[in-house]
C-alpha positions in Angstrom: 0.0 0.0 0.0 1.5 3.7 -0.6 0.8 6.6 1.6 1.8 9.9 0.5 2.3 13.3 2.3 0.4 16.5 0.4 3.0 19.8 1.9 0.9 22.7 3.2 2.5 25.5 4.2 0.8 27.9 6.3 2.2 31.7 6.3 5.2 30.7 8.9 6.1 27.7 6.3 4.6 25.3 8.9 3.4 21.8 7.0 0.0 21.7 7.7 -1.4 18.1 6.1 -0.9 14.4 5.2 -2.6 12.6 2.6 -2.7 9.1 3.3 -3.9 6.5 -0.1 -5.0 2.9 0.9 -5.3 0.0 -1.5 -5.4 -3.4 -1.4 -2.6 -5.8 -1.2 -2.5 -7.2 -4.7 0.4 -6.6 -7.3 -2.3 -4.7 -9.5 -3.8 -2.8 -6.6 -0.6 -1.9 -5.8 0.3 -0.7 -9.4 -2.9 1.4 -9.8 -2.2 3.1 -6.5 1.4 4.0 -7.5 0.0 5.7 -10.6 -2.4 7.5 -8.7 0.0 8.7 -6.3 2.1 10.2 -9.4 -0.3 11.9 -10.7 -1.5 14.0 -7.8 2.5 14.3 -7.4 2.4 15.9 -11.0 -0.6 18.0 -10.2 1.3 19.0 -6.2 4.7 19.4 -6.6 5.2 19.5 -2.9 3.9 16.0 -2.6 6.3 13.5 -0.9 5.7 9.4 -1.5 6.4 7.0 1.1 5.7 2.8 1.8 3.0 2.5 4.3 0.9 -0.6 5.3 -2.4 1.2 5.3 -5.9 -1.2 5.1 -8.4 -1.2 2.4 -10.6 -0.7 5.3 -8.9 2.3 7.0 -10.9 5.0 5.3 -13.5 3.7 7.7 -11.5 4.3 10.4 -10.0 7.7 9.4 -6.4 6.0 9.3 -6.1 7.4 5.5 -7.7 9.6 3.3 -8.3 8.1 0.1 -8.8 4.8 -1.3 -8.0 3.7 -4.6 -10.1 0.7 -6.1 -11.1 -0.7 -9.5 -14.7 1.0 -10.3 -16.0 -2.2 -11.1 -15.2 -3.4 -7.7 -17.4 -0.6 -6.4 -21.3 -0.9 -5.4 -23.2 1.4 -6.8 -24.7 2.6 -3.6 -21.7 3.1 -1.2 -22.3 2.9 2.6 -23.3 6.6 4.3 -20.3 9.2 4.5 -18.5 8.2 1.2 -17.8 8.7 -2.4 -16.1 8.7 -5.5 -14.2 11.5 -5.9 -12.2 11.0 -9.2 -12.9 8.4 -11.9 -9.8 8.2 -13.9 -9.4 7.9 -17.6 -10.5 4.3 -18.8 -8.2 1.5 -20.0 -9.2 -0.8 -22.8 -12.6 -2.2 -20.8 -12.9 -5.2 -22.9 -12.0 -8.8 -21.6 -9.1 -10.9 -23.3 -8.2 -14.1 -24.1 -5.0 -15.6 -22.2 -4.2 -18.9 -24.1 -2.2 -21.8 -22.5 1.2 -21.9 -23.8 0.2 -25.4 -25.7 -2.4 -23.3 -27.6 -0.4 -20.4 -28.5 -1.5 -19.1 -32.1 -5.4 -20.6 -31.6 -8.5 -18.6 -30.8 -11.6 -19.5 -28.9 -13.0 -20.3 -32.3 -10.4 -22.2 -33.4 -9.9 -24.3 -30.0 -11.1 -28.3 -29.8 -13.9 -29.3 -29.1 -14.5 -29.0 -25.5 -12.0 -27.1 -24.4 -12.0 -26.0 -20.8 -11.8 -22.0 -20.5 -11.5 -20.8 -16.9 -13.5 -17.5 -15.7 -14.5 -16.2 -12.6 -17.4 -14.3 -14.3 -21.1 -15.5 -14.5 -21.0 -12.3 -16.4 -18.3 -13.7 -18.9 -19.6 -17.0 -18.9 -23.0 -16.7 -19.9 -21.9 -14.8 -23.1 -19.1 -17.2 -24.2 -21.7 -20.1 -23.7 -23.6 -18.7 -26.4 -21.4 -17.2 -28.3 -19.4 -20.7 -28.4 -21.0 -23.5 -27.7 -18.4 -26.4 -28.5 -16.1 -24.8 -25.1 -16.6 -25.6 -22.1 -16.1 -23.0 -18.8 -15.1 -23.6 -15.5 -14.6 -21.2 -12.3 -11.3 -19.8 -11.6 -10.7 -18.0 -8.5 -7.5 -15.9 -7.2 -5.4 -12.6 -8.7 -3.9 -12.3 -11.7 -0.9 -14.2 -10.8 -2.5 -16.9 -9.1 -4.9 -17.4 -12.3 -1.9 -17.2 -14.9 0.1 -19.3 -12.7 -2.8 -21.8 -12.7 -3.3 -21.6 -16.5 0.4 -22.6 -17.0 1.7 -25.1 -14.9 -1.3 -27.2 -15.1 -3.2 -28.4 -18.2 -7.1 -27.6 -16.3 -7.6 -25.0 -18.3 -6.8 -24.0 -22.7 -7.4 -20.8 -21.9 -8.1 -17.9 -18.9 -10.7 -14.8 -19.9 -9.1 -11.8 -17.7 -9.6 -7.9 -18.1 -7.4 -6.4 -20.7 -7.0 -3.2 -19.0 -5.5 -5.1 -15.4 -3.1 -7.3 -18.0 -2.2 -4.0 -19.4 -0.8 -2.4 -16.4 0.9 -5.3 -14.8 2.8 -4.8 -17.9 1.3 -8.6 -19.7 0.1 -7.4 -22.9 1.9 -10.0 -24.9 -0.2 -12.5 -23.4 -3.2 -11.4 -25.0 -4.3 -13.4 -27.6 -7.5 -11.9 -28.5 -9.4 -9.3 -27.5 -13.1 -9.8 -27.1 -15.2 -7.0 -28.9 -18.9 -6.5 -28.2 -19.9 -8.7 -30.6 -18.4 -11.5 -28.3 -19.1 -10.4 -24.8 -20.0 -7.0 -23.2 -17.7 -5.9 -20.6 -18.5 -5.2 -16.7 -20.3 -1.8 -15.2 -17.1 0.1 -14.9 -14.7 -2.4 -16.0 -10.9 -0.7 -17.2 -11.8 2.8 -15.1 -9.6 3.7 -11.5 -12.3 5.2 -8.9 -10.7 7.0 -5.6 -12.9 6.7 -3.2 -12.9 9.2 0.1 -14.9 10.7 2.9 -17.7 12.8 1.7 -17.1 15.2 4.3 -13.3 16.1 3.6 -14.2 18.5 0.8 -10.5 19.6 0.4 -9.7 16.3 -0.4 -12.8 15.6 -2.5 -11.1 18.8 -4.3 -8.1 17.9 -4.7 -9.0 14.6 -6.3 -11.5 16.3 -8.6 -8.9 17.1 -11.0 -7.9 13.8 -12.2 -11.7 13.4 -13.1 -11.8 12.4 -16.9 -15.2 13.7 -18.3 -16.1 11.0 -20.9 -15.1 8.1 -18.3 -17.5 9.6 -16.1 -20.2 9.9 -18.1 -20.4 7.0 -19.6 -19.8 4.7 -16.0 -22.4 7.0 -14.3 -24.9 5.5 -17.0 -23.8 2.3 -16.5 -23.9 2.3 -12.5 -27.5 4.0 -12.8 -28.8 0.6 -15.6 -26.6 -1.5 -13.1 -28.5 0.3 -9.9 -32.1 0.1 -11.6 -31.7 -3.5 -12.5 -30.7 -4.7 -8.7 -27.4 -6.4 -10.3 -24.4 -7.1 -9.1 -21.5 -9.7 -9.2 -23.8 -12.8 -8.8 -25.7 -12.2 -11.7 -24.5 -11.9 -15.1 -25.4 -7.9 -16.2 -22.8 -6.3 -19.6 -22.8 -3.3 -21.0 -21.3 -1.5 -23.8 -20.3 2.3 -24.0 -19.6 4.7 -26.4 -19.6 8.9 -26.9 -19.5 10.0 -30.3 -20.2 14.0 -31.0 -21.9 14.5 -28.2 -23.8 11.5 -27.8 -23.5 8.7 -25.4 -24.6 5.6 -26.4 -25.4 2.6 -23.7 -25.9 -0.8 -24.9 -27.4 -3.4 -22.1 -27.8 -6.9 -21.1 -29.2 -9.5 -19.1 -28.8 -13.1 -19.1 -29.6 -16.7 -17.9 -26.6 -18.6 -16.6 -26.4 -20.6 -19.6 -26.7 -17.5 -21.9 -29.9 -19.2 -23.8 -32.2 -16.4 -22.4 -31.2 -12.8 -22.7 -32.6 -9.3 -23.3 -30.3 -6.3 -24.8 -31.0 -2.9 -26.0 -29.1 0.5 -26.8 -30.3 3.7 -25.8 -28.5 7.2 -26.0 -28.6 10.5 -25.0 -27.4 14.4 -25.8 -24.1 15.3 -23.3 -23.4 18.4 -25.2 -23.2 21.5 -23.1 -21.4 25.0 -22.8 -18.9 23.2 -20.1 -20.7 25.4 -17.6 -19.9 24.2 -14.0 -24.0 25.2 -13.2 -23.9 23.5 -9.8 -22.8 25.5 -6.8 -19.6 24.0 -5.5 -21.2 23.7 -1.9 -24.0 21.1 -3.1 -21.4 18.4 -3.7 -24.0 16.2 -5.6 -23.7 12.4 -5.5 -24.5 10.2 -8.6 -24.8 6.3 -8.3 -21.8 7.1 -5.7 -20.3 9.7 -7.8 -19.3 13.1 -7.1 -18.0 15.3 -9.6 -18.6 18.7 -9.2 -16.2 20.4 -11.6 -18.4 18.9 -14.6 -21.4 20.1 -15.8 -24.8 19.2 -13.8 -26.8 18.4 -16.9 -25.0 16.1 -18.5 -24.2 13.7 -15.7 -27.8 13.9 -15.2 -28.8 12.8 -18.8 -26.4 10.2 -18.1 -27.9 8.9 -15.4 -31.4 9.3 -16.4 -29.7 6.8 -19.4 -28.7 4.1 -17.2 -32.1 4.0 -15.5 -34.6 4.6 -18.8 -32.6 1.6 -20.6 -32.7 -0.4 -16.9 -36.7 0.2 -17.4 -36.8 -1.1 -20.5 -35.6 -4.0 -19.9 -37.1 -4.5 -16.8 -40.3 -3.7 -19.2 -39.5 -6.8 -21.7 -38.7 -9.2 -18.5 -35.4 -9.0 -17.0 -36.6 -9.0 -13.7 -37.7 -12.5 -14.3 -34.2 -13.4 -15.8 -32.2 -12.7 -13.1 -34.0 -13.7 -10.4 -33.8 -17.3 -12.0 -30.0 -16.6 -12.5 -30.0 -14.9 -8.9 -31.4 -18.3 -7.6 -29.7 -20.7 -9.4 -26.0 -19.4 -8.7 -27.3 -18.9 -4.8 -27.8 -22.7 -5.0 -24.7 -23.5 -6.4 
């Protein structure tokens, strides 16, 4: 974990504050935290880095100020007294295929009959089903190293699906074998994007974080937190999206599925963003969106973001998704 210290000087040249940053333990964690860290370094020039052994659960406990998390790790209705503060810039948010050494040049159309691909995602899983049939999936649990290490010393698995953007910074891109578009298998609500999450209350630090906010990134996960929010979802049942903003549109494409992937429902809504970059909401209401506080972007458009997520959530809900996922919802319960 890396804490950091944020140099105040008061008018006698006194330092007057400490940022703390906690993360989880992981190698990736780890990695995502380090870049955070830089960048507000960039951004604070008096900023100072140091080791620490802060807890992912210390922001409870006022031990640091800032947590930083994968967004798709995040609820979409955090407990009372936090929030996002920045959504970074989004990696690739696609999933990719990590092939067993033995399979190296192969595809997953291209692999044997009954191959054995390993996923921790009913989300992932219930796509791939459909999308190809002669595989075969099985759960795989750890981080990244413990799945890769899995995946090649033992022959349980032809291939791993894992997020492209967490093999991208770990630094494993020529692993990849394939990445899978849209057409394949919708990513996860907030998949590829870096959240830092803090107390609601500390409004210098929910400041100070503002500025690594990236406007399209936030846009486009506060529509898919609102669908995600609408539509009760979560990790245990499988729930995709797709995301795009082109000339001032945002585009949100939607999905539901049975476990198996035989039963599914997907639409694509979209909405005007365009604005006159007008900050319109006084800096003092400190608004919260599906968990997301952004304050130096325009009011209307993160609200015609939101109102996105939850008319194409309705939708659905409209054609029967409810019934879809409380099947899935049940079935993976009794698993």
């Amino acid at each position: 974990c890396i804490a950091f210290m944020f140099s105040q000087q008061d008018g006698n040249g006194k330092v007057s504050r400490v940022i703390r940053i906690g993360t989880r333990k992981s190698q990736l964690a780890c990695i995502q935290t380090d870049s955070v860290a830089e960048k507000l370094k960039g951004l604070y020039p008096d900023v100072h880095i140091e080791i620490g052994d802060n807890l992912f659960t210390a922001l409870e406990r006022n031990e640091v100020d800032l947590v930083v998390h994968s967004l798709k790790d995040l609820p979409t209705a955090l407990p009372p007294g936090f929030t996002i503060g920045a959504v970074l810039k989004r990696e690739n948010p696609h999933d990719a295929v990590v092939l067993h050494p033995k399979n190296t040049g192969k595809s997953l159309d291209t692999l044997p009959d009954k191959s054995v691909i390993g996923t921790s995602s009913l989300r992932r899983a219930a796509q791939l089903k459909k999308r190809f049939p002669h595989l075969e999936f099985k759960d795989i649990r750890g981080n990244l190293n413990t799945r890769l290490k899995k995946l090649d010393e033992k022959d349980d698995f032809s291939a791993i699906i894992l997020a492209a953007a967490g093999l991208r910074r770990m630094g494993w891109e020529s692993r990849v074998s394939q990445i899978l578009g849209p057409e394949d298998c919708m990513y996860a609500v907030g998949q590829g994007a870096i959240a830092i999450e803090v107390r609601a209350k500390d409004k210098d630090i929910l400041e100070m974080v503002s500025v690594l906010h990236d406007p399209n990134t936030v846009l486009r996960c506060i529509a898919e937190r609102a669908f995600l929010r609408r539509l009760e979802g979560g990790c245990s049942v499988p729930v995709a999206v797709h995301t795009e903003v082109k000339a001032s549109q945002l585009y949100l494409t939607g999905a539901v599925y049975s476990l198996d992937g035989s039963d599914s429902l997907k639409e694509t809504m979209q909405t005007s963003i365009a604005s006159d970059n007008k900050v319109e909401e006084r800096v003092d209401e400190w608004v919260q969106r599906v968990g997301v506080t952004a304050n130096n972007m325009p009011g209307p458009a993160q609200d015609a973001s939101e109102k996105l997520g939850l008319d194409l959530a309705n939708l659905l809900l409209s054609k029967g998704a409810k019934e879809i996922l409380t099947v899935a919802r049940e079935l993976n319960d009794a698993q």
